[in-house]
N, C-alpha and C positions, 0 to 999 in steps of 0.2 A: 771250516778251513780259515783262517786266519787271514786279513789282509796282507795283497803280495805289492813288494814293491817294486821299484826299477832292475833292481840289483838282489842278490842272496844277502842276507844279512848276515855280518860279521861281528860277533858279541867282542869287544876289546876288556882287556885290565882294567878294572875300574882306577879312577882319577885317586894318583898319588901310592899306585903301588910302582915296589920297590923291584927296578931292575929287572922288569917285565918278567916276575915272577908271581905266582901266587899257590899258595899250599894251605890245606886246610883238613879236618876230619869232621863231617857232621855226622847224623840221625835224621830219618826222617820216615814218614810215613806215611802212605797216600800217593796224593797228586804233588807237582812240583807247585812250588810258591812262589815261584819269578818267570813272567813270561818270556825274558830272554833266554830261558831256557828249554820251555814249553813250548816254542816256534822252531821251525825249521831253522840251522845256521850254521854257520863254522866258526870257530875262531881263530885268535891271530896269534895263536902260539899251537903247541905241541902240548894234546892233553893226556893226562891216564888215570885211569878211576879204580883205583884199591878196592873191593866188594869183602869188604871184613864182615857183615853179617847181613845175613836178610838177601835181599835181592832189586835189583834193578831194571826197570822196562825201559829201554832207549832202543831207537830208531836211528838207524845208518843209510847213507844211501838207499835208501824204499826198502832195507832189510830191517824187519824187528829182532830184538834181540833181549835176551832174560842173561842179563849177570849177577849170577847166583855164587854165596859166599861156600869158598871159599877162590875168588878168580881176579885176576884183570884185562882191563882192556884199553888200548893205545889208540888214539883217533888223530890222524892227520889233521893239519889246520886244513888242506885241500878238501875235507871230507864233511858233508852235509849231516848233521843229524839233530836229534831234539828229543830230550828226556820226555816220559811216557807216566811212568807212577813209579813207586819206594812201594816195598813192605818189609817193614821192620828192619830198613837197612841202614847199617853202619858203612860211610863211603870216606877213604882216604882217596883227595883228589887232587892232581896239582896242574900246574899247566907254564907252561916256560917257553917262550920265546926262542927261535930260533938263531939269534944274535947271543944268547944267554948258552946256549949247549957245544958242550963241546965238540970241536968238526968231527970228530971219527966217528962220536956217537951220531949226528944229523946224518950221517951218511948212512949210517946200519940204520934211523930210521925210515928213511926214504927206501933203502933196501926191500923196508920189509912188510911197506903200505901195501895193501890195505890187511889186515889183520882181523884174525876173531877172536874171542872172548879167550883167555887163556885160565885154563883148571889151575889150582895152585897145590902143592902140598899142604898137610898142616904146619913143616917146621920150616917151608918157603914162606909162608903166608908172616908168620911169626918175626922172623929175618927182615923181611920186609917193612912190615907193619912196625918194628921196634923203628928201623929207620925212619918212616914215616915221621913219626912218633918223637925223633931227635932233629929232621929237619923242619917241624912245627913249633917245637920248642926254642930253634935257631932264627926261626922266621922272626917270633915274637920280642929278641933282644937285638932291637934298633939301635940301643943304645952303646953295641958294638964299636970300635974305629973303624976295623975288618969286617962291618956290616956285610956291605956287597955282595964281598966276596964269598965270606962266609956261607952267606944264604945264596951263591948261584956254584958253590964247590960241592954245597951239601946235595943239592935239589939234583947233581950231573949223579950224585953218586945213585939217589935211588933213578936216574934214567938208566944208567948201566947196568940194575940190577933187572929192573922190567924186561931192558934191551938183551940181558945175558938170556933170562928165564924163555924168551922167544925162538933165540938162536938154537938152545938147548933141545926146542919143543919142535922147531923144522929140521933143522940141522946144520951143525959146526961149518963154520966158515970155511976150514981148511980142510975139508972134506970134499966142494965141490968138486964136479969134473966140467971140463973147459964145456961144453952144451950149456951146463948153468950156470957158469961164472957169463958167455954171453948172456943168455937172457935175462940173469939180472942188470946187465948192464943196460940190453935194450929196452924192460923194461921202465928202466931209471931216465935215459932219454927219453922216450915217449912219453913221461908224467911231464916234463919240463916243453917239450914239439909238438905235441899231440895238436896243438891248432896252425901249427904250419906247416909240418914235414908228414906229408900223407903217403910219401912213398916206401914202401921196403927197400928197394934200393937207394932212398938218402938215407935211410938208416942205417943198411949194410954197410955203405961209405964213412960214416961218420964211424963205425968200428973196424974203419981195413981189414972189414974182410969180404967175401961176394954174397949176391943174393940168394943165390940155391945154399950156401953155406948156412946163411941164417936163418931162413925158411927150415934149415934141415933143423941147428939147436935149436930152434920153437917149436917146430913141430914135436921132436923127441921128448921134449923137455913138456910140454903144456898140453900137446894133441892137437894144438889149434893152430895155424898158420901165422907168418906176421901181420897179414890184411884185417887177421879175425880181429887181433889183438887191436891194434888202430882203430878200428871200424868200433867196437866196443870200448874205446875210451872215448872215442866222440862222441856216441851216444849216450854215453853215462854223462857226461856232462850235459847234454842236449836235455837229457831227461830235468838232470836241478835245475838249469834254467827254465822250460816249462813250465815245473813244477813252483819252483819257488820265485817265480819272478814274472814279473808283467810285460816281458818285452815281447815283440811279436817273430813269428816265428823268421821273418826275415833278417831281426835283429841279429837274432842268435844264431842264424847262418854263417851270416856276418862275422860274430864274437868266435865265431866256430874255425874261419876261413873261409868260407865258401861264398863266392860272390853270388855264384848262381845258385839261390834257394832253392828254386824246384828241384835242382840237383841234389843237393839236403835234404829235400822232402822225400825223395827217390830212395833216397838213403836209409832214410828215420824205415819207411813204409818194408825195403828189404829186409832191417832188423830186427823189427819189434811186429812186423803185419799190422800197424795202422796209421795213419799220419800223427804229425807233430800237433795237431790241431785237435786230434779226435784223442790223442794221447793227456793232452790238456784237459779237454771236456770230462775225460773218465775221471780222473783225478779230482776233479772238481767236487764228487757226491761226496 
């Protein structure tokens, strides 16, 4: 396991890219060849990995994952993970800033966190891939006037298309029925509250409407109640910290909200059946 530091590391744009974008197509085979990518980490934009051939082994939130061609897959900057090995894959990948995207689209993706590996057609993958293909070609003429822009109009277009291919794959926006138009919405607050607003009932208030109301769209809608839902986004974070960082378990009580840690600890031990301490040690071999 890799030395952990104070904090989760967050791999940034390297020095002097343009308009906190970056877009690329390699090959590759084997292990990865840069440890910032081979460590656990998030970044600081919105990424998606094109699987045009071969296959990919990467690690999500303590889930593994095989992205096999022909597929993609979207990872929140919120989201911990770390490539695993390549075989024989071709990856179109880009990663853009969320300053860089357009609002309606940063909204459908936050909508739509966390996500899994998406199948693709052969003549979606194609569609795709040609875009790809023309915002790589776009990247590389700096010499542009309409640089910028150019290269952050093109890069929205393939978000859109990713972001369409998803919508299509759960289902059409305009479909919902009010039960899941809330809980996307409460699930949308809770990724932004999740370390101060511990109650259902601040939640139901911040959507006008009551708590037996909301309790009801969760439950219908997920099977799980709003407590479940809270109680398991703290832990997911509980866990990366643990996991990827050296603070101690009071810190990240603390980072969590919770002044009173044994209360935390009380917490971790109802979720998961072992403490925050013993959850650390397993992780360790």
């Amino acid at each position: 396991m890799p030395n952990k530091s104070q904090h989760i590391p967050v791999n940034t744009l390297p020095a002097g890219t343009r308009k906190g974008i970056m877009i690329g197509r390699t090959s590759f085979n084997g292990l990865p060849n840069a440890k910032e990518v081979e460590q656990s980490h998030r970044d600081n934009g919105h990424l998606f990995i094109l699987q045009e051939k071969g296959s990919t082994h990467i690690e999500i939130d303590f889930q593994k994952h095989v992205i096999e061609a022909s597929s993609v897959i979207y990872i929140h900057p919120n989201q911990v993970h770390r490539l695993i090995a390549f075989e024989n894959a071709t990856i179109s990948n880009w990663i853009i800033t969320a300053e860089n995207l357009r609002p309606e689209y940063l909204k459908l993706l936050e909508d739509l966190t966390p996500v899994d590996v998406l199948p693709l057609k052969a003549e979606t993958l194609s569609t795709i891939s040609k875009a790809a293909s023309l915002c790589i070609e776009l990247s590389e003429r700096k010499h542009e006037k309409l640089y910028d822009s150019i290269l952050k109009e093109s890069c929205n277009i393939l978000v859109a298309l990713i972001t369409s291919q998803y919508l299509t794959h759960y289902k059409s926006t305009d479909t919902y029925s009010r039960f899941e138009v809330i809980t996307r919405a409460f699930k949308t607050s809770l990724e932004y509250n999740f370390t101060t607003v511990k109650s259902p009932a601040e939640y139901a208030k911040s959507l006008n409407i009551s708590t037996p109301y909301l309790n009801e769209c969760i439950k219908t809608t997920t099977g799980y109640s709003v407590s479940h839902h809270i109680q398991q986004r703290i832990i997911l974070e509980a866990k990366r910290l643990l996991y990827h960082s050296n603070k101690s378990v009071k810190e990240i009580a603390g980072e969590l909200g919770y002044d009173d840690y044994s209360y935390f600890t009380r917490l971790f031990v109802k979720i998961l059946g072992i403490t925050p301490l013993a959850f650390r040690s397993k992780n360790l071999v």
